[in-house]
The first five atom37 places (N, CA, C, CB, O) and aatype in JSON, in Angstrom:
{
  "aatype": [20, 20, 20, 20, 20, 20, 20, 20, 20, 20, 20, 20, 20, 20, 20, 20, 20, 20, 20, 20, 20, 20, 20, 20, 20, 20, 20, 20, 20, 20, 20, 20, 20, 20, 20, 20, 20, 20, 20, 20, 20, 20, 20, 20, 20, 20, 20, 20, 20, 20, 20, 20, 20, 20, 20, 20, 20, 20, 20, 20, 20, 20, 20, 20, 20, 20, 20, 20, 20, 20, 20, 20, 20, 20, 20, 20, 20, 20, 20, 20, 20, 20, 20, 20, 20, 20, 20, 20, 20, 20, 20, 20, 20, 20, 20, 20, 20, 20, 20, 20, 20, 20, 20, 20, 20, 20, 20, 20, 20, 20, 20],
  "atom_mask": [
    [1, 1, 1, 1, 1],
    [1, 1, 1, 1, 1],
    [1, 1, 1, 1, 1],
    [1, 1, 1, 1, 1],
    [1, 1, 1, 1, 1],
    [1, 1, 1, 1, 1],
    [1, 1, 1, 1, 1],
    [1, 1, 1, 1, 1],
    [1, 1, 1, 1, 1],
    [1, 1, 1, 1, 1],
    [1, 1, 1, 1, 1],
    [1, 1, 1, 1, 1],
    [1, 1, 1, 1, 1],
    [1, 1, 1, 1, 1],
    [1, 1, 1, 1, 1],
    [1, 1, 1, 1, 1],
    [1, 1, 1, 1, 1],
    [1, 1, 1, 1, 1],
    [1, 1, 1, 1, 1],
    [1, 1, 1, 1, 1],
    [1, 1, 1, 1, 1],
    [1, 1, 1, 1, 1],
    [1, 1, 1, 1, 1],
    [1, 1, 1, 1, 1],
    [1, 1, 1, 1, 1],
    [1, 1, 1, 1, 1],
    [1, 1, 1, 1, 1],
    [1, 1, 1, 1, 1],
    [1, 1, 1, 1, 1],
    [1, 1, 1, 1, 1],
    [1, 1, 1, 1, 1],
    [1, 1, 1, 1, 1],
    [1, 1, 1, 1, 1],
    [1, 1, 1, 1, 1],
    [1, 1, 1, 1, 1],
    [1, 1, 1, 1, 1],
    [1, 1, 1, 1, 1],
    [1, 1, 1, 1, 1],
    [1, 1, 1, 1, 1],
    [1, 1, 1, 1, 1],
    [1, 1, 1, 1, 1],
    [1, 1, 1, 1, 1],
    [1, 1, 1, 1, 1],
    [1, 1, 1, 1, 1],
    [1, 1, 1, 1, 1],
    [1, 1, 1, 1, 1],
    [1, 1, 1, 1, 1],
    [1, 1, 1, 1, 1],
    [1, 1, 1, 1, 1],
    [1, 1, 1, 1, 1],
    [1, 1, 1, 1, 1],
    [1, 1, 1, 1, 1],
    [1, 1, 1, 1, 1],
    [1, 1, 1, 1, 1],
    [1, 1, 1, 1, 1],
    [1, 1, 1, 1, 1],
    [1, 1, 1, 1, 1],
    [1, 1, 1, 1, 1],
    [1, 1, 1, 1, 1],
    [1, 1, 1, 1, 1],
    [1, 1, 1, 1, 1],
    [1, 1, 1, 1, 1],
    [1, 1, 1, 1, 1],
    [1, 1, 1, 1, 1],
    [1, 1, 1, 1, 1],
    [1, 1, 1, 1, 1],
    [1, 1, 1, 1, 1],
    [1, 1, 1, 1, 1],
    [1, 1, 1, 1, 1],
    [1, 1, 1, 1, 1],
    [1, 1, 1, 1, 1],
    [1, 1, 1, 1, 1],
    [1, 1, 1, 1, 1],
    [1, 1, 1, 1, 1],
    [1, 1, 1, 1, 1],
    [1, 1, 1, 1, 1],
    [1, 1, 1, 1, 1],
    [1, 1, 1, 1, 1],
    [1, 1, 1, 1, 1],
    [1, 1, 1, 1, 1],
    [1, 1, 1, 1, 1],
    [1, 1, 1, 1, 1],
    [1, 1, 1, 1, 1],
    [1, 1, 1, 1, 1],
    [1, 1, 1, 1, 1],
    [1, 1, 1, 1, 1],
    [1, 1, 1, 1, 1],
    [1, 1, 1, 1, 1],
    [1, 1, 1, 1, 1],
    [1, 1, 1, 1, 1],
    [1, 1, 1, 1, 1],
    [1, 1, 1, 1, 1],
    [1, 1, 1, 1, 1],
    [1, 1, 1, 1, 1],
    [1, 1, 1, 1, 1],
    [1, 1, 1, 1, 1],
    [1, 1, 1, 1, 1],
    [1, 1, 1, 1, 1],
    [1, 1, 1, 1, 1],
    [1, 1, 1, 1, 1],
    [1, 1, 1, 1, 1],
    [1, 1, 1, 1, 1],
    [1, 1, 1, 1, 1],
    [1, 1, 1, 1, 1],
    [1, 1, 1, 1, 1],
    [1, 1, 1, 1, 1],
    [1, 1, 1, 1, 1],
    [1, 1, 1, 1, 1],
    [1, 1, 1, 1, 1],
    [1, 1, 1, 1, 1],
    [1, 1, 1, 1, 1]
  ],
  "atom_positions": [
    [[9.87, -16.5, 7.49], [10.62, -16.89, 6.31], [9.75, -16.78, 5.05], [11.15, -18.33, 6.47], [10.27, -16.36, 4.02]],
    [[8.19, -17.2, 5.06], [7.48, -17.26, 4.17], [7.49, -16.01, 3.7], [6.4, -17.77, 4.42], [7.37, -16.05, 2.48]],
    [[7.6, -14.62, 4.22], [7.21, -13.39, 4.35], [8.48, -13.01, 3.79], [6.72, -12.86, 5.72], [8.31, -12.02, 3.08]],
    [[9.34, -13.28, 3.81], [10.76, -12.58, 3.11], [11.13, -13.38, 1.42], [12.39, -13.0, 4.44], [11.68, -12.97, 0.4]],
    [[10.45, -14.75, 1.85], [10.28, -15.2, 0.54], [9.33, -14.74, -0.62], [10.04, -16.33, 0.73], [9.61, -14.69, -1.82]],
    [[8.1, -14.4, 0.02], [6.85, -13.55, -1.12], [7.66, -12.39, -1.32], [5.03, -13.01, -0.41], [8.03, -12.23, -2.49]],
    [[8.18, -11.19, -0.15], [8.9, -9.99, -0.45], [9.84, -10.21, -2.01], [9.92, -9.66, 0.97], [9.3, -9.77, -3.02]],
    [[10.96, -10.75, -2.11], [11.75, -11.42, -3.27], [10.84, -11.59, -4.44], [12.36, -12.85, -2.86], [10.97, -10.95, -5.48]],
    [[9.88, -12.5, -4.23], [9.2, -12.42, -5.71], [8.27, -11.37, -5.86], [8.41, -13.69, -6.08], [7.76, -11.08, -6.94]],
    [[8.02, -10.72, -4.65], [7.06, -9.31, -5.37], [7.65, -8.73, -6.67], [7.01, -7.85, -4.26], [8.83, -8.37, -6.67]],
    [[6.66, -8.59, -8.12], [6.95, -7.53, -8.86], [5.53, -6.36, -8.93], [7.42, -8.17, -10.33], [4.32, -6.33, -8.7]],
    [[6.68, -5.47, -9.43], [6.24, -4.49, -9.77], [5.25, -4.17, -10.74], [7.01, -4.05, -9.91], [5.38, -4.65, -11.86]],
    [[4.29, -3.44, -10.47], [3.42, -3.01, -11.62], [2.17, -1.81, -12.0], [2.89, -4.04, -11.77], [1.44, -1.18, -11.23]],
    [[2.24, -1.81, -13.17], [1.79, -0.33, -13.81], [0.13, 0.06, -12.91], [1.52, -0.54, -16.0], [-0.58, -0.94, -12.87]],
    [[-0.27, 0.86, -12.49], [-1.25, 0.97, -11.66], [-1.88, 2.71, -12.59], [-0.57, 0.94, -9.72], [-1.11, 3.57, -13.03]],
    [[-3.47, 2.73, -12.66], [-3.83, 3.32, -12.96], [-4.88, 4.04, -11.59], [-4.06, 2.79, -14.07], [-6.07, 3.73, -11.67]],
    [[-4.54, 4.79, -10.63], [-5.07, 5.31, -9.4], [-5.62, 6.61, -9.64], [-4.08, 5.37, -8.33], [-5.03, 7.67, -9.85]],
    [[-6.96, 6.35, -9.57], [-8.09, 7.74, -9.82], [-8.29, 7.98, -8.18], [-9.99, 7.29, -10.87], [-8.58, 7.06, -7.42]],
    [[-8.08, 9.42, -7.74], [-8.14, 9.41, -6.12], [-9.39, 11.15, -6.3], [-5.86, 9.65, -5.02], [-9.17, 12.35, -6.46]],
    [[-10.61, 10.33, -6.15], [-11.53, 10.96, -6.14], [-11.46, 12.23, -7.21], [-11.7, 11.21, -4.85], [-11.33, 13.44, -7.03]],
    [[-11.57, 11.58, -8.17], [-11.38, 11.96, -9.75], [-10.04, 12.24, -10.29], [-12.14, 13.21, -10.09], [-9.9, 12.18, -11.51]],
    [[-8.81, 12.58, -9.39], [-8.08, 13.02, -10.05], [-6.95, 11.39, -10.66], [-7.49, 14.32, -9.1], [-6.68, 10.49, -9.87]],
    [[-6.6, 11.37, -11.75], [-5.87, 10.09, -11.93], [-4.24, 10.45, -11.33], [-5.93, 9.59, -13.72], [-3.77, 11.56, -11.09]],
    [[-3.64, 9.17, -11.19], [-2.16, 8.94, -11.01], [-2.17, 7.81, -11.48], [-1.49, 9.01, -9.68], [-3.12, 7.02, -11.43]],
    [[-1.0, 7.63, -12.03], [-0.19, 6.55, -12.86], [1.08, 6.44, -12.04], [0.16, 6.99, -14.51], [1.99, 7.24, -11.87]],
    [[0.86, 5.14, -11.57], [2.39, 4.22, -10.91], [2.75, 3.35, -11.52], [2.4, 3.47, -9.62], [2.14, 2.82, -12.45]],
    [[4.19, 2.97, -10.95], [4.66, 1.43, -11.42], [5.09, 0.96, -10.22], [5.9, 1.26, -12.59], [6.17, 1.39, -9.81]],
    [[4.49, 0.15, -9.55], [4.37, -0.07, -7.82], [4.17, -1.45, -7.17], [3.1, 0.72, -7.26], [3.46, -2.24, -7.8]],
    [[4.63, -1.83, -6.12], [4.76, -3.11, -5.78], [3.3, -3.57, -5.24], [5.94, -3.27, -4.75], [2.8, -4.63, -5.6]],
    [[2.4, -2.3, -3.97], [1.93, -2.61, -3.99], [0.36, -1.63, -3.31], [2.63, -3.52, -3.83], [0.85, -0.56, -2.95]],
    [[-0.51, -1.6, -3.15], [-1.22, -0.7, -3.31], [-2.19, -0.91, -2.41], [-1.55, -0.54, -4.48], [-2.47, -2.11, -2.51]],
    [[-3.1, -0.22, -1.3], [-3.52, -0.79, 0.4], [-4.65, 0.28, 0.41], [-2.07, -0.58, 2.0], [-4.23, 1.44, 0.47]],
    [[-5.76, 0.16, 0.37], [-7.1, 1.13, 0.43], [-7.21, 0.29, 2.04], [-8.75, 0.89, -1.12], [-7.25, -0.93, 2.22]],
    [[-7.24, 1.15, 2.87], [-7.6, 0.85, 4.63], [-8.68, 2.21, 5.15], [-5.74, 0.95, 5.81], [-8.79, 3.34, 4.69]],
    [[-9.33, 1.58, 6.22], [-9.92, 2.79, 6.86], [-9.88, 2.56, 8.51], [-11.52, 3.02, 6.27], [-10.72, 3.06, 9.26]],
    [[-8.71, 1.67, 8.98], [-8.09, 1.74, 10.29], [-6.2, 1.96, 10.2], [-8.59, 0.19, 11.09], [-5.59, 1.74, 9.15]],
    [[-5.78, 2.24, 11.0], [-3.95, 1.88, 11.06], [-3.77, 0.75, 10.8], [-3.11, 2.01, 12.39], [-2.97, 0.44, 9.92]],
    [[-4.49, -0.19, 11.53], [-3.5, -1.48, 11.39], [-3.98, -2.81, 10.26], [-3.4, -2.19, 13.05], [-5.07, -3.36, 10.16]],
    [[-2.79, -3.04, 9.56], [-3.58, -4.3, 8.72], [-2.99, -5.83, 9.85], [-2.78, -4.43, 6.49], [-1.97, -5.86, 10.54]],
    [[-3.91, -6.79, 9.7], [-3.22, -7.89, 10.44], [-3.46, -7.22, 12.23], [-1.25, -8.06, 9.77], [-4.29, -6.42, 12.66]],
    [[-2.46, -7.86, 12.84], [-2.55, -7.17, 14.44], [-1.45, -6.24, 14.41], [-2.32, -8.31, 15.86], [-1.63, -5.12, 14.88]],
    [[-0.09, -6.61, 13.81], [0.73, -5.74, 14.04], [1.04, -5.17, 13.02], [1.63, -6.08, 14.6], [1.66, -4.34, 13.69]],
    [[1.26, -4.65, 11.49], [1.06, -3.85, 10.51], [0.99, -2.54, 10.65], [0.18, -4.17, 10.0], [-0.15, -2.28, 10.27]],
    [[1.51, -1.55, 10.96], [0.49, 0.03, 10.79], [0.88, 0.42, 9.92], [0.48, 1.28, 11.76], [1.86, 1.12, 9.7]],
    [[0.21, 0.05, 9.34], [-0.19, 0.16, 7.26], [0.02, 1.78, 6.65], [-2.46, -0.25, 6.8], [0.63, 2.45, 5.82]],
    [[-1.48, 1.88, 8.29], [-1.97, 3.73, 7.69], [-1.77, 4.16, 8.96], [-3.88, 4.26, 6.99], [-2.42, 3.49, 9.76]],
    [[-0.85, 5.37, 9.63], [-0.49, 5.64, 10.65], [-1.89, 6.77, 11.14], [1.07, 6.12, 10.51], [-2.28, 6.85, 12.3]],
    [[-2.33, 7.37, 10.26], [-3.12, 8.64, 10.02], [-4.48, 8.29, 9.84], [-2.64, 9.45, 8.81], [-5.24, 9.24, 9.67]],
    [[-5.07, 6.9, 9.83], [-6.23, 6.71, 9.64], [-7.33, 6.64, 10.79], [-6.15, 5.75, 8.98], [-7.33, 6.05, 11.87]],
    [[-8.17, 7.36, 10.23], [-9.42, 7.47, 11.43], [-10.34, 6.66, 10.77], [-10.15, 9.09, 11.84], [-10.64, 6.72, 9.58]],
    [[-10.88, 5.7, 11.85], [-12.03, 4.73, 11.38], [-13.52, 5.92, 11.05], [-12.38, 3.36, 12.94], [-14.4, 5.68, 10.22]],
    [[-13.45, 7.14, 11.93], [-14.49, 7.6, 11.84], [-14.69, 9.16, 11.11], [-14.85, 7.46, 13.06], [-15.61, 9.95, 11.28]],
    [[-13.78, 9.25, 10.45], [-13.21, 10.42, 9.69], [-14.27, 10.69, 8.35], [-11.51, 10.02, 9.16], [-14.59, 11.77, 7.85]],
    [[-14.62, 9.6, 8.04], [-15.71, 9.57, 6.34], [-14.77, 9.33, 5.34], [-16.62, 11.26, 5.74], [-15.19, 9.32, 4.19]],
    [[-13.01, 9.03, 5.61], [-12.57, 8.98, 4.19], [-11.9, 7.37, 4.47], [-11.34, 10.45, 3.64], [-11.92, 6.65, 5.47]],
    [[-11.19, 7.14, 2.81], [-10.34, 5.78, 3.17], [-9.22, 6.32, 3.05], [-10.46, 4.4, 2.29], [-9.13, 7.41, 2.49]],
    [[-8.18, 5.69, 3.52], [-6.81, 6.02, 3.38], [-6.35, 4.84, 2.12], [-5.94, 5.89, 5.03], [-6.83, 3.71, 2.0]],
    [[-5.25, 5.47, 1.22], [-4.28, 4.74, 0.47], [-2.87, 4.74, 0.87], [-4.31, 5.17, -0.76], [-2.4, 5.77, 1.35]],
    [[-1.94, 3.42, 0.68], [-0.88, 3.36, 0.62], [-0.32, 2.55, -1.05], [-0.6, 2.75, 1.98], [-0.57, 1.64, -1.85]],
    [[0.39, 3.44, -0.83], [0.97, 3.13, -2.27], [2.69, 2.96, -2.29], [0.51, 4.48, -3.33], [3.43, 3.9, -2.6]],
    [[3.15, 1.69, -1.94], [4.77, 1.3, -2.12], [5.37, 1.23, -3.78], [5.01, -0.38, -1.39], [5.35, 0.22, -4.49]],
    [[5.8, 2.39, -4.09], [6.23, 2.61, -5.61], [7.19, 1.77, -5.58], [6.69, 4.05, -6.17], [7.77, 1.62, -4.51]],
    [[7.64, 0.95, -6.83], [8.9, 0.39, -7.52], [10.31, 0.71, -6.83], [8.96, 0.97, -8.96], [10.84, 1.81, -6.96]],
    [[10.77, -0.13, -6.24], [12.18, 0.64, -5.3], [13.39, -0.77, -5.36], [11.57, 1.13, -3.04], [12.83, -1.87, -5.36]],
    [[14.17, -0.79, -5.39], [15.08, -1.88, -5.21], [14.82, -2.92, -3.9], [16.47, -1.21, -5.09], [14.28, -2.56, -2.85]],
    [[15.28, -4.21, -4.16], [14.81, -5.0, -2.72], [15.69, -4.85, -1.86], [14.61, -6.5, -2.74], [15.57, -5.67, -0.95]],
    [[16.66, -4.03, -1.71], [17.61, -3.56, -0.25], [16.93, -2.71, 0.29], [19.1, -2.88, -0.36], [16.9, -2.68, 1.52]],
    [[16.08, -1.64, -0.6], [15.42, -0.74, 0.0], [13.91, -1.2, 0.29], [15.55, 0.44, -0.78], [13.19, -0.34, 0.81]],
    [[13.4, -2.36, 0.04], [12.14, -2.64, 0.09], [12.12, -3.64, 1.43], [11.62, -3.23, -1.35], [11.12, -3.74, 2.14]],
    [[13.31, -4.33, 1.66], [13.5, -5.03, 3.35], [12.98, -3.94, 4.14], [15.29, -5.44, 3.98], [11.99, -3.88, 4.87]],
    [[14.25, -2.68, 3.71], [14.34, -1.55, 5.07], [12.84, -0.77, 4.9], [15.93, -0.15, 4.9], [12.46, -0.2, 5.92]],
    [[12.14, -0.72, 3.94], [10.6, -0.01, 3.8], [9.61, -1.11, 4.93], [9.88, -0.12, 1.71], [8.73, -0.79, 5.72]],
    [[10.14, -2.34, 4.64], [9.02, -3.46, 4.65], [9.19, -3.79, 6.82], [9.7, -5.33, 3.16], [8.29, -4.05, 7.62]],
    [[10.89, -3.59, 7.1], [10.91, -3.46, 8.53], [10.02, -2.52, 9.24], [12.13, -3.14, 8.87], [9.45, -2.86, 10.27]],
    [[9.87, -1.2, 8.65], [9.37, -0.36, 9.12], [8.05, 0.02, 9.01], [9.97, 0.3, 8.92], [7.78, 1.21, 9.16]],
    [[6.91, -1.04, 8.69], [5.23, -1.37, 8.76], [5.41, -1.35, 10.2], [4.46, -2.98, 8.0], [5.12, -0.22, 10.58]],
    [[5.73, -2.05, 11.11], [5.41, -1.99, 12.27], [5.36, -1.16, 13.41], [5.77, -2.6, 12.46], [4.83, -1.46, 14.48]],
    [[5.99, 0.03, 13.12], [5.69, 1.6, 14.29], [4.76, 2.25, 13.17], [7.49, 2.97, 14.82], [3.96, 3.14, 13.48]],
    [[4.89, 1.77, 11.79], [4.18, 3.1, 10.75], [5.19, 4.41, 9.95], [3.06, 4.08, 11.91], [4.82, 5.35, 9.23]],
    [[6.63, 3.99, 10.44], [7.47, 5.19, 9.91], [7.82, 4.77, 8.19], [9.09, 5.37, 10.99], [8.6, 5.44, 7.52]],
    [[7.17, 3.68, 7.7], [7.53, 3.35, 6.53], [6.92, 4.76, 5.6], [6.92, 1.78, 6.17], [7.36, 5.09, 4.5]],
    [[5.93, 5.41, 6.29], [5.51, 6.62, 5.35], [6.31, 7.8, 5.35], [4.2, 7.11, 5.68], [5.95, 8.7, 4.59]],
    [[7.53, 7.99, 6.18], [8.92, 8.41, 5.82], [9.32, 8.67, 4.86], [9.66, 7.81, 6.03], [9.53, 9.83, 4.52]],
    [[9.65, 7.29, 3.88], [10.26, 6.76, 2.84], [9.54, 7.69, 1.73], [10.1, 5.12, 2.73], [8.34, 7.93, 1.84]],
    [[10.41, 8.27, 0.53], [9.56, 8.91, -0.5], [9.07, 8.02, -1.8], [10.36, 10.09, -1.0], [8.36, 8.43, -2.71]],
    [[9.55, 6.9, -1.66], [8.79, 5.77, -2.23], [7.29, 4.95, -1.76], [9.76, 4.86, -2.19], [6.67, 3.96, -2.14]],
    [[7.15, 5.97, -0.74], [5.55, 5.2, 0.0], [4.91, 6.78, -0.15], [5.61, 4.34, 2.28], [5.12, 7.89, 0.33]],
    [[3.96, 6.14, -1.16], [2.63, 7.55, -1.23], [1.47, 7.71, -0.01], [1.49, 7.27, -2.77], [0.6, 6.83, 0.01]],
    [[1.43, 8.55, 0.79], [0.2, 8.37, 1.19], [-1.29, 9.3, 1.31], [0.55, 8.04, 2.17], [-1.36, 10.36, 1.93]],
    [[-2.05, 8.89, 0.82], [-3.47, 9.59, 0.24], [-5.03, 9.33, 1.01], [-3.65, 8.97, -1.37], [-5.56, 8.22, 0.97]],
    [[-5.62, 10.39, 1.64], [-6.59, 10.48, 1.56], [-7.99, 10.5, 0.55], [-6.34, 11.03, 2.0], [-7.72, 10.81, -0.61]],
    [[-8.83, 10.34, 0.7], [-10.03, 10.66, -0.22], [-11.45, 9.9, 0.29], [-9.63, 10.12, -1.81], [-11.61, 9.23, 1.31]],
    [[-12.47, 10.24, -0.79], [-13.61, 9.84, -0.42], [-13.96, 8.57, -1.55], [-14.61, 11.14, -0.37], [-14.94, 7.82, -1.56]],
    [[-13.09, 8.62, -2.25], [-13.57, 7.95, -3.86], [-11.89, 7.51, -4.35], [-14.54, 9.52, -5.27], [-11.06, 8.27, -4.84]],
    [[-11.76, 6.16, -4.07], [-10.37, 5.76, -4.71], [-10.68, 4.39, -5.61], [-9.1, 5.43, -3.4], [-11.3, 3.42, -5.18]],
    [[-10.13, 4.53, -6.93], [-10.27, 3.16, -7.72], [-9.09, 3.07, -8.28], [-11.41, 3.01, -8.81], [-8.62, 4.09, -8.79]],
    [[-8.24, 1.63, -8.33], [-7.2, 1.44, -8.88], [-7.89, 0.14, -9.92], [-5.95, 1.18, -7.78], [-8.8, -0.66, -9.71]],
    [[-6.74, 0.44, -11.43], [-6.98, 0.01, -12.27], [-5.05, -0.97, -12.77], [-7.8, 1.32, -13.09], [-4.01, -0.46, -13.18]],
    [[-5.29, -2.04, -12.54], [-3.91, -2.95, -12.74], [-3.71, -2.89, -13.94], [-3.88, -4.43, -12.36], [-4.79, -2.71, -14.51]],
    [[-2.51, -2.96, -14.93], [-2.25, -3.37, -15.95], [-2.44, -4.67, -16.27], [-1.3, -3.06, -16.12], [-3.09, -4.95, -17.28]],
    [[-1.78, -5.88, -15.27], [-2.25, -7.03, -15.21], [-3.25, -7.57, -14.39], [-1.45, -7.57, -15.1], [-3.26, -8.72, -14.83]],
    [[-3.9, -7.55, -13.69], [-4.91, -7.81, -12.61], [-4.36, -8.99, -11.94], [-6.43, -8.07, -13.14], [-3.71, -9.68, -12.72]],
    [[-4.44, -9.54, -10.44], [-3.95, -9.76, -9.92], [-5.03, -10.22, -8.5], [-3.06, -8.91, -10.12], [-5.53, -9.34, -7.79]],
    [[-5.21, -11.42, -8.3], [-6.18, -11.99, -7.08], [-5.96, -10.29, -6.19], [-5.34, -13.9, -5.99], [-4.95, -9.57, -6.24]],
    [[-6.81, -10.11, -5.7], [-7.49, -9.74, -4.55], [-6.99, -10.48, -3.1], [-8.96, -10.05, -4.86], [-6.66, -11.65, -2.92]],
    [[-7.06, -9.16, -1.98], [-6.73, -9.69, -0.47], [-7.46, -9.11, 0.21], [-5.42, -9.53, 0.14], [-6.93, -8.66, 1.22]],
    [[-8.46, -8.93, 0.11], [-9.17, -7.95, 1.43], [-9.45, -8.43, 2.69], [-10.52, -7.44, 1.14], [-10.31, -9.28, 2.9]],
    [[-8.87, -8.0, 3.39], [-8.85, -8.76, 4.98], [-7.98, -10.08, 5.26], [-10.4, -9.27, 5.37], [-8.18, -10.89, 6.17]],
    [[-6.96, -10.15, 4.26], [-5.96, -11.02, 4.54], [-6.72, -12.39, 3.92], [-5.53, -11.0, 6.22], [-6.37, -13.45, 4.43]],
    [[-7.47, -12.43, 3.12], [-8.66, -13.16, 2.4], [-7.73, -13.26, 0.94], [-10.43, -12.11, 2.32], [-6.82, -12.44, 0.79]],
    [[-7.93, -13.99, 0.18], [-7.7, -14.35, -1.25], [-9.18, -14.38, -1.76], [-6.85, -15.85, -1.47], [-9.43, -14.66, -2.94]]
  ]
}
């Protein structure tokens, strides 16, 4: 319940994403630098990620309506959410995102 309640108040926002020099500009809910599949135990965040590859993987959930962000948000758990053409997903060696508003930090499910 807690988890469908944060979903609802997620907003959206302007993201400045340099992916090993090259920039992108989003307006996005929410934005996931990983270097395994799974976030949490059951999550598969990054379906494509190799722990031993040398790169990190990005996920990037762009701005989408919340009917479509349930049915994005069901589908973390096989990994087919990277389907959806509202979920970016990016390799690289060098990724920095820059918030419009900045926003606590989660790394490892950590605040």
């Amino acid at each position: 319940m807690a988890t469908l309640i944060k979903l609802f108040s997620l907003k959206a926002q302007k993201l400045s994403i340099e992916i090993d020099g090259v920039l992108h500009h989003r307006e996005a809910f929410l934005a996931e630098v990983a270097n395994t599949r799974y976030t949490g135990t059951s999550f598969k965040m990054v379906p494509a990620a190799e722990l031993d590859d040398g790169l990190l993987d990005l996920i990037v959930l762009n701005k989408i309506s919340r009917l479509k962000l349930l049915k994005v948000f069901n589908s973390i758990y096989d990994g087919t959410h990277i389907n959806y053409p509202e979920v970016g997903c990016f390799q690289a060696k060098k990724i920095k995102i820059i918030e419009e508003k900045p926003n606590k930090l989660i790394p490892d499910g950590e605040i």
